[in-house]
C-alpha positions in Angstrom: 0.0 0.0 0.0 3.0 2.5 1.0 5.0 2.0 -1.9 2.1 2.5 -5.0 1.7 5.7 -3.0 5.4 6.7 -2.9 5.8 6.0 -6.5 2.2 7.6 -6.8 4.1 10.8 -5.3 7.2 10.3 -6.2 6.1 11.3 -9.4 -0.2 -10.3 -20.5 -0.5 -22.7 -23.7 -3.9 -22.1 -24.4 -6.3 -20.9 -26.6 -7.7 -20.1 -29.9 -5.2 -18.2 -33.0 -6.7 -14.8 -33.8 -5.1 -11.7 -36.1 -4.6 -8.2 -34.4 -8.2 -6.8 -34.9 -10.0 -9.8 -33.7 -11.3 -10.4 -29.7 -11.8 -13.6 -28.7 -12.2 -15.2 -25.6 -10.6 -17.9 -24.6 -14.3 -19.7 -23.7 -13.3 -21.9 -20.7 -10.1 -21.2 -18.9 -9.9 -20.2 -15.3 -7.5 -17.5 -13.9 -6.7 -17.0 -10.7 -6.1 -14.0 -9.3 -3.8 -13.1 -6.4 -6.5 -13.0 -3.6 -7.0 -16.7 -4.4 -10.4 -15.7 -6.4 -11.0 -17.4 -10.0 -12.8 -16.2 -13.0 -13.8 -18.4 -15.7 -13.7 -16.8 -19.1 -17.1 -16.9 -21.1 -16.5 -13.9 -23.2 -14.6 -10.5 -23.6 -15.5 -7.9 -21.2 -17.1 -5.0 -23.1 -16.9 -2.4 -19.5 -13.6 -2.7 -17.7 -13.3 -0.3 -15.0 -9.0 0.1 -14.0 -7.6 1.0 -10.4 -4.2 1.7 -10.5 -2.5 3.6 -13.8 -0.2 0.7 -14.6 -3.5 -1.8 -15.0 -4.6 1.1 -17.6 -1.2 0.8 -19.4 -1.7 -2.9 -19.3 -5.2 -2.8 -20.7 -3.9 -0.7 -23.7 -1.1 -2.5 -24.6 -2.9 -5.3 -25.2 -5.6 -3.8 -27.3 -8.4 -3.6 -24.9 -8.5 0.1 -24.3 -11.5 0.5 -26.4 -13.6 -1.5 -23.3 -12.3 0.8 -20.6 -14.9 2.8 -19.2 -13.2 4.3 -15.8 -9.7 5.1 -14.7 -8.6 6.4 -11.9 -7.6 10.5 -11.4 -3.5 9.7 -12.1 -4.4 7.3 -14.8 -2.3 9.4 -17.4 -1.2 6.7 -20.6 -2.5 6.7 -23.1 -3.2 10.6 -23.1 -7.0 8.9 -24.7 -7.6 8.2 -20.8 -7.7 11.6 -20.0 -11.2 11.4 -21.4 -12.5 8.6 -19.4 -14.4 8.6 -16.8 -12.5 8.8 -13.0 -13.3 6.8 -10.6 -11.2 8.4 -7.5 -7.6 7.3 -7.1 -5.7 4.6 -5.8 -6.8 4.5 -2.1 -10.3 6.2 -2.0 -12.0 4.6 -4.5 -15.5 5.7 -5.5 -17.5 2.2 -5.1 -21.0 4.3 -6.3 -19.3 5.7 -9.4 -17.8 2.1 -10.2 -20.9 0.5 -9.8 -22.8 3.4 -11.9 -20.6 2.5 -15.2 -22.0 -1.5 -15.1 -18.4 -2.9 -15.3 -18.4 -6.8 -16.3 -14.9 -6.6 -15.1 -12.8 -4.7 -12.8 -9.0 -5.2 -12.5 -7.4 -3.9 -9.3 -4.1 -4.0 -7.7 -2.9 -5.3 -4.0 -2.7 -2.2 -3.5 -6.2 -1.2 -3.8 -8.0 -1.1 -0.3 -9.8 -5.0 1.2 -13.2 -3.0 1.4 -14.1 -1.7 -2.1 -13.1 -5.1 -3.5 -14.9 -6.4 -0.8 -18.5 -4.7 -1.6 -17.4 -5.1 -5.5 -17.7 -8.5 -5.4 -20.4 -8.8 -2.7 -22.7 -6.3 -5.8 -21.7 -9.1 -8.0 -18.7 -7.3 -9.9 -15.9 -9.4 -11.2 -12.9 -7.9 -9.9 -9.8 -9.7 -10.7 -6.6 -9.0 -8.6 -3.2 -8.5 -10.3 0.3 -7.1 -8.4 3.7 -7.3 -10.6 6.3 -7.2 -8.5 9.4 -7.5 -11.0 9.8 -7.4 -15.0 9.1 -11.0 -15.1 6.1 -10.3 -13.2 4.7 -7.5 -15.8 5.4 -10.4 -18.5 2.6 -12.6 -16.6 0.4 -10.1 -16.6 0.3 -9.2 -20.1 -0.1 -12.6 -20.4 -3.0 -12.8 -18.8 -4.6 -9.4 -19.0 -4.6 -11.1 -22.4 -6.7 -13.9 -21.8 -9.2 -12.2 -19.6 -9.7 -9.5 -22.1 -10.3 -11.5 -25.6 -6.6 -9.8 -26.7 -4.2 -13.1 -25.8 -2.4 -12.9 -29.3 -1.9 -9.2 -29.7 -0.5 -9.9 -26.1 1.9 -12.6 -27.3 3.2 -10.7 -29.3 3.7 -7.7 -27.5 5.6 -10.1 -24.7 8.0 -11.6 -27.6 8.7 -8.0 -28.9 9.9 -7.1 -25.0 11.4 -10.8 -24.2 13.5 -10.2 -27.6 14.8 -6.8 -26.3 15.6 -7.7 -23.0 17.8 -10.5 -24.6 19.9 -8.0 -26.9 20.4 -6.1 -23.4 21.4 -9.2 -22.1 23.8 -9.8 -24.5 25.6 -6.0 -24.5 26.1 -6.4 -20.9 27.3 -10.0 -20.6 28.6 -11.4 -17.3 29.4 -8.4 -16.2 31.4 -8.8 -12.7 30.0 -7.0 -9.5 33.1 -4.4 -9.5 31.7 -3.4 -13.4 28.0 -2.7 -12.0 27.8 0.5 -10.8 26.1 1.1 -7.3 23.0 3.4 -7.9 21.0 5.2 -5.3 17.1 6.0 -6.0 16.4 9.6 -4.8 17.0 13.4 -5.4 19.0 16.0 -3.5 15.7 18.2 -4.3 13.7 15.5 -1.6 13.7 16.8 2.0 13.0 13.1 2.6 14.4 10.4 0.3 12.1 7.3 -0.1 13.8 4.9 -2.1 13.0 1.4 -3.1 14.8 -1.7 -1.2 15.4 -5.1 -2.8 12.7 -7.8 -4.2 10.8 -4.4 -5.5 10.0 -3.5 -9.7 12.4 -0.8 -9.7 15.4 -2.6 -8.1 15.0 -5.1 -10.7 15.3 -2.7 -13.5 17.7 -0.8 -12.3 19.9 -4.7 -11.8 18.5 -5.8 -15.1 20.4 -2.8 -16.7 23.6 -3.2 -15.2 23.2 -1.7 -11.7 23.4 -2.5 -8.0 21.2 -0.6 -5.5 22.7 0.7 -2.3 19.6 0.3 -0.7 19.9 -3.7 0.0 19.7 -2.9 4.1 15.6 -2.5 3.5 13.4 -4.7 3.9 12.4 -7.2 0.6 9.6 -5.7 -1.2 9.1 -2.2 0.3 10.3 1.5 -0.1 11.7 3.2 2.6 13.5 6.5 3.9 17.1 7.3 3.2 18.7 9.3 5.4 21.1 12.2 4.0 23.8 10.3 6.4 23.2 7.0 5.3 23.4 8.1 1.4 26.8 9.8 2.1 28.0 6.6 3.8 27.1 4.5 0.8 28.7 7.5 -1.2 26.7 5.8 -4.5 28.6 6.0 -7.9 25.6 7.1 -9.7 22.2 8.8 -8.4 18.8 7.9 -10.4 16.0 10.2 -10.2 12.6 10.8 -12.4 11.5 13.7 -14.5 8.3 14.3 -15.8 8.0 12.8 -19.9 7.9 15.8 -21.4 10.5 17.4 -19.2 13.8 18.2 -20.9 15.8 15.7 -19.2 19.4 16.8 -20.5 18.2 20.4 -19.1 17.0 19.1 -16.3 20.1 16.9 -15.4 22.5 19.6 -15.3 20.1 22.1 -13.0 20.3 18.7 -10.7 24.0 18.3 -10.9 24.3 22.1 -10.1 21.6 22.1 -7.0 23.8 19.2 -5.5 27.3 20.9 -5.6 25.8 23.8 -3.6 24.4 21.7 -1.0 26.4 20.0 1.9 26.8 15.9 1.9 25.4 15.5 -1.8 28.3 17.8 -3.1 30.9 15.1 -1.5 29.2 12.0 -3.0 30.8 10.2 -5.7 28.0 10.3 -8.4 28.2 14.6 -7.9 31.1 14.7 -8.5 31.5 12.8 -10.8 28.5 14.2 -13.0 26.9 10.4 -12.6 22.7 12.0 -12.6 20.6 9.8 -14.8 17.1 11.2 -15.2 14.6 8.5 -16.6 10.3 9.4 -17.1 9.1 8.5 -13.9 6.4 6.4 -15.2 9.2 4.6 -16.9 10.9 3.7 -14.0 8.3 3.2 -10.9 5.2 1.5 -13.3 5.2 -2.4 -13.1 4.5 -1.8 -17.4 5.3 -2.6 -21.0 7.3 0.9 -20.7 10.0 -0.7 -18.3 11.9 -2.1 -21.5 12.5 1.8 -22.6 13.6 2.2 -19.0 15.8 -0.7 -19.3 17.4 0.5 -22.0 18.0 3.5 -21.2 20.0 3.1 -17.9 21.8 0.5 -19.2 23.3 2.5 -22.1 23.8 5.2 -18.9 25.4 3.0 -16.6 27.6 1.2 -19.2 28.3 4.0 -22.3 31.5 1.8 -23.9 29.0 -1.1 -24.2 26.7 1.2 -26.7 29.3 2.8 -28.5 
């Protein structure tokens, strides 16, 4: 619950063979979601309500956009979803306006507050659960927001395009040794109070799937937590990661970083300052358990290891 609101703030076997335009269900097959509840597919939802912004990129990538009828208020991608519907945000969810649109399917997160799914399901609503955790974890649920949605093949092939990308990063960065993977710390000398993600979460396994280690390995598996302006100096990180807004200029925006830092005391003595180490990567990049996290991939890695990409 913490952590989709820190990243909140901190700013897709079996089946039938269709072509890209068709929807079919796949009449039969029982998922289950990660509250233990199953759904048995009969047909393609035609109403999906969304409640969390990364379920909303999901639904899109996999061609079922066209059936979402609510979003929540930071749903943001596609910029189509600006025009749908809201249905509150991530923790106070509107149960009334949910119930108003006539979903036949609503797909929340474990994030998403016991008591709304709760009366959801009690009305009758099939909600179905999903939580990635890690990249492999977005993988399974294309997989099967796939299935549940009529889309399974444009979702195949949408998990082959990113499977085959994260192999060529694979293969630039090789076997590379611990004392080649630079140590990266998650936070901003602009923060007052650095929340930063610890190991077993999505953004740790980016940022080691691209070639980096994350100082951070003291917090608990699975959560975010507070980083101390102390403890940051005393890990004295070889490169600092932090998030910009999309349409931010991020070289711009680097430099005005780099700048901020020397003039401050402790981040002007860490190693990624002075060395000029700031990578800036689109936040929804970075913290959203998506299809995006490839570009995000990518794009450290070619950061964090430049004579790789020459």
């Amino acid at each position: 619950m913490i952590r989709t609101l820190i990243i909140t703030i901190f700013t897709l076997s079996l089946g039938l063979i269709c072509t890209h335009s068709e929807v079919v269900a796949q009449e039969g097959t029982t998922l289950t979601d990660i509250t233990g509840y199953e759904h048995t597919v009969r047909k393609p939802p035609t109403r999906i309500v969304s409640l969390i912004p990364s379920n909303t990129e999901l639904l899109f990538a996999v061609g079922a956009g066209k059936a979402v009828v609510g979003v929540t208020n930071y749903c943001n991608y596609p910029p189509e979803v600006k025009q749908i519907e809201k249905i509150g945000d991530l923790m106070t969810l509107s149960v009334e306006t949910i119930v108003a649109l006539k979903p036949d399917l609503v797909l929340a997160t474990g994030d998403n507050p016991d008591e709304p799914i709760r009366s959801l399901r009690e009305l009758g609503i099939n909600v179905f659960v999903i939580d990635p955790q890690t990249v492999e974890g977005v993988i399974e649920a294309l997989k099967t927001v796939g299935i549940i949605t009529g889309y399974r093949a444009q979702a195949l092939d949408l998990v082959q395009d990113i499977k085959s990308r994260i192999s060529v990063l694979n293969k630039m960065l090789g076997a590379l040794p611990a004392d080649r993977c630079p140590t990266v710390f998650v936070g901003s000398p602009q923060r007052t109070e650095n929340w930063t993600p610890g190991p077993g979460t999505f953004t740790t396994d980016v940022i080691q799937r691209a070639g980096g280690r994350n100082i951070a390995v003291d917090l608990k598996s699975g959560t975010w937590g507070v980083y101390s302006l102390e403890k940051i100096v005393a890990k004295n990180p070889e490169v600092i990661l932090s998030t910009v807004r999309e349409a931010q200029d991020i070289e711009k925006s680097t430099q005005s970083l780099i700048t901020l830092a020397n003039g401050m005391s402790g981040w002007k003595n860490i190693r990624a300052i002075q060395n000029g180490r700031v990578v800036l990567l689109p936040d929804d990049w970075l913290l959203r358990p998506t299809p995006r996290m490839i570009k995000a991939m990518e794009k450290l890695a070619q950061m964090l290891h430049p004579e790789l990409f020459q």
